[in-house]
N, C-alpha and C positions, 0 to 999 in steps of 0.2 A: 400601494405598497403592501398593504393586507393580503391581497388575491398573490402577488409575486411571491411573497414569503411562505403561503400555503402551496403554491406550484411548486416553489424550489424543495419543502421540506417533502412532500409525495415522489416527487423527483428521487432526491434523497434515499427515503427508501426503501424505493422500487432498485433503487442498484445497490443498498446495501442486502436487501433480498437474493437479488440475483449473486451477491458475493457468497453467499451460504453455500455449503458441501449438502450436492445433492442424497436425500436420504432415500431410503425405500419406502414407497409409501407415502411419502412426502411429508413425513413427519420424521423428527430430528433423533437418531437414537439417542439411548439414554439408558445410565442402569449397567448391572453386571451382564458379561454376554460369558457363557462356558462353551469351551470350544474343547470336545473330544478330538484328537488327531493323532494320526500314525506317527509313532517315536522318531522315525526317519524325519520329519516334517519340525521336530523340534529348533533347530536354530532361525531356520528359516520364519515362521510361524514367531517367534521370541521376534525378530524382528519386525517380522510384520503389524503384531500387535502392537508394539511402540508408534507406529505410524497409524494405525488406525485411533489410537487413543489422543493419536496430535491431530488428528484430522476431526474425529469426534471425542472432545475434552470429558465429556458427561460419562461416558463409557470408562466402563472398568473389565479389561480384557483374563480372563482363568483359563488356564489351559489343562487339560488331560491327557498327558502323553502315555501312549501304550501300545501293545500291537494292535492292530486290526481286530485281529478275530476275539481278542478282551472288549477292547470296545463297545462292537455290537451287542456282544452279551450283554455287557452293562446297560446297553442301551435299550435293549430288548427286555431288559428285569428292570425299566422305568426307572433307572438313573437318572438326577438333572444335568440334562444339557440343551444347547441351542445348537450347535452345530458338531457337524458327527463328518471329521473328512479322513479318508480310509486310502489304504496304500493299494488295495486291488477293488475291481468291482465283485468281487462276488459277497464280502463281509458289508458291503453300504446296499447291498441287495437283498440282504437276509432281512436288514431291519428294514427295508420300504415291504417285503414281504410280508412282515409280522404288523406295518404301517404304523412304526414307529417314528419314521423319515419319510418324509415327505416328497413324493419325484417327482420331476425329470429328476437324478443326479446329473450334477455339472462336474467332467472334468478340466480341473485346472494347471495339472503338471502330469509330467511324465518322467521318468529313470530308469538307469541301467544299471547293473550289478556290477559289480569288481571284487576282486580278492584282495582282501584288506591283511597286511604283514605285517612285521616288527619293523621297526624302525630301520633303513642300512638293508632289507631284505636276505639276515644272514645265512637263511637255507636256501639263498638262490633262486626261488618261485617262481615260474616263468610263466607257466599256463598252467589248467584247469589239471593236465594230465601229470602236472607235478604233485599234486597235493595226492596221488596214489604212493607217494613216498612209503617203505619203511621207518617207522619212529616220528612218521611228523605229527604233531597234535593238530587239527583240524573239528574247529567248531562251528554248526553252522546255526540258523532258528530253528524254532520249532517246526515241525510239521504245520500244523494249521498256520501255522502266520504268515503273513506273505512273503519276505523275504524266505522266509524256508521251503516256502511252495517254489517262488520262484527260482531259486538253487536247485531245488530235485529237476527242474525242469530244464537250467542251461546243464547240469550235469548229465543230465540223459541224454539232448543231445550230445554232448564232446565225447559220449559212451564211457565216461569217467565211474568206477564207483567207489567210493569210500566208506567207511564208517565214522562217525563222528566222533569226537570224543566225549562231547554232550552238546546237546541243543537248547539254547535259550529263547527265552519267553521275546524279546524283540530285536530286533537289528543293533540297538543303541548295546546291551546288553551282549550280542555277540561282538559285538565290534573292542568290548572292555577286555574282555578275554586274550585279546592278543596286545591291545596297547597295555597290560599290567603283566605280560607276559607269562600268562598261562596256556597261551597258545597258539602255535607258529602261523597260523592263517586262519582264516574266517572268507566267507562268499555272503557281502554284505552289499549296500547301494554306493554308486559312486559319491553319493551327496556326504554320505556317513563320512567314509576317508576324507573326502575335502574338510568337514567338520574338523575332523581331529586336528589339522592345521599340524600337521607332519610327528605327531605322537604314533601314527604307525605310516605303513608306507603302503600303494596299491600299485597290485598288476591287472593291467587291462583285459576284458575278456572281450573277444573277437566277437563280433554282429553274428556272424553266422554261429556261436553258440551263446548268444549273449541270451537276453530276453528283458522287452520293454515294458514296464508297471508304467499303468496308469494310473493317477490318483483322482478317484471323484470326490464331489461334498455333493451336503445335502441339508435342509434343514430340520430339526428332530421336531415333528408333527407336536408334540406338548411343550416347544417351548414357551418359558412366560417372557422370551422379550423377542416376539420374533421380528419388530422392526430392526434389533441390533445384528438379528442373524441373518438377515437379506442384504442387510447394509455389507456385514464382514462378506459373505459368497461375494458380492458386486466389488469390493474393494481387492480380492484376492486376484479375482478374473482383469480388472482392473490394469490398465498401462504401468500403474506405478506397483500393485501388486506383482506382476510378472514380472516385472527388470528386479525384484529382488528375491524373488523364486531363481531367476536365471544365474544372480550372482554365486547362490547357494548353492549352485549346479545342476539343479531341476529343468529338464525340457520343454519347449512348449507341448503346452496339451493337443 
């Protein structure tokens, strides 16, 4: 009876083992993880960390939303973070350049731009070559941030040019400007407008002047918990990660 009750309890568990959520490393995260990420990535990200902390209880998910090219700075002037995930590759390449993040970068999503409007689209907005209107207020990002790189870039090709009427610091931040109605259009990410959940309304920009962001991650070379930040890249890349990248309107990578 002895030997049968030592067989059953190893038994036991070896499949309560085998029930455990596989870690990186093979050991269990644990501890705060800070996750720098492009402001476009905010809801999506909000979610995904609820699921990452049901999946690992010990974990305590912080998020940094901001543009891109804030980010890296931060990152590159020894900011604390664990993970640094960027809306283009060129701002997640500055810091593995400076060997602040650590590479390969993995990307994990992809997106398209759209013209984010008022609610009811009352100026009629059709395409790229409307926003050449007189009197329309059109805001886009900054220059350096991606979403503003990527607009200068679907506007050059549709040979569009405007003047803005100011350029803000991230997507989330242009996209406010018109759902508080200070301004008639914005050229922000598809993901943003489905955010807003009908506080403004988009018009589609054609593939052929569209342009596709990749988003990579990467892990920030000093971080103190990098088994939670192997864990979150794997969970993100993850089957269950990407069906709620996807629901958020994010492409696969």
């Amino acid at each position: 009876m002895k030997r049968a009750f030592v067989a059953l309890t190893a038994v036991a568990l070896l499949l309560f083992a085998a029930a455990q959520p596989a870690t990186a490393g093979g050991q269990k995260p644990s501890g705060d993880l800070t996750v720098f990420a492009a402001a476009s990535l905010t809801e999506s990200f909000d979610a995904i960390g609820k699921q990452f902390e049901k999946k690992y209880p010990d974990v305590n998910v912080k998020f940094n939303y901001d543009a891109s090219s804030n980010l890296a700075t931060q990152i590159n002037q020894g900011a604390p973070a664990d993970v640094f995930a960027s809306a283009d590759q060129d701002n997640l390449q500055k810091t593995i350049d400076a060997g602040t993040v650590t590479p390969p970068p993995e990307v994990f999503a992809k997106n398209r731009l759209e013209i984010a409007v008022e609610k009811g689209n009352p100026k009629k907005i059709k395409n790229l070559a409307d926003l050449e209107k007189s009197g329309l207020v059109v805001v886009l990002c900054d220059d350096p941030v991606p979403c503003g790189k990527y607009a200068a870039q679907s506007l050059q090709k549709a040979g569009v040019n405007i003047t803005p009427a100011s350029k803000e610091e991230n997507a989330k931040a242009t996209l406010s400007k018109v759902s508080i109605g200070e301004a008639d259009a914005s050229i922000v990410y598809v993901t943003d407008v489905k955010a807003a959940k009908g506080s403004t309304g988009g018009v589609r920009i054609p593939d052929n002047v569209n342009v596709v962001a990749s988003y990579p991650m990467g892990v920030v070379t000093q971080s103190q918990n990098q088994t939670a930040a192997k864990a979150w890249e794997q969970y993100v890349l993850s089957k269950a990660g990407q069906k709620t990248l996807r629901k958020f309107g994010f492409l696969p990578p």
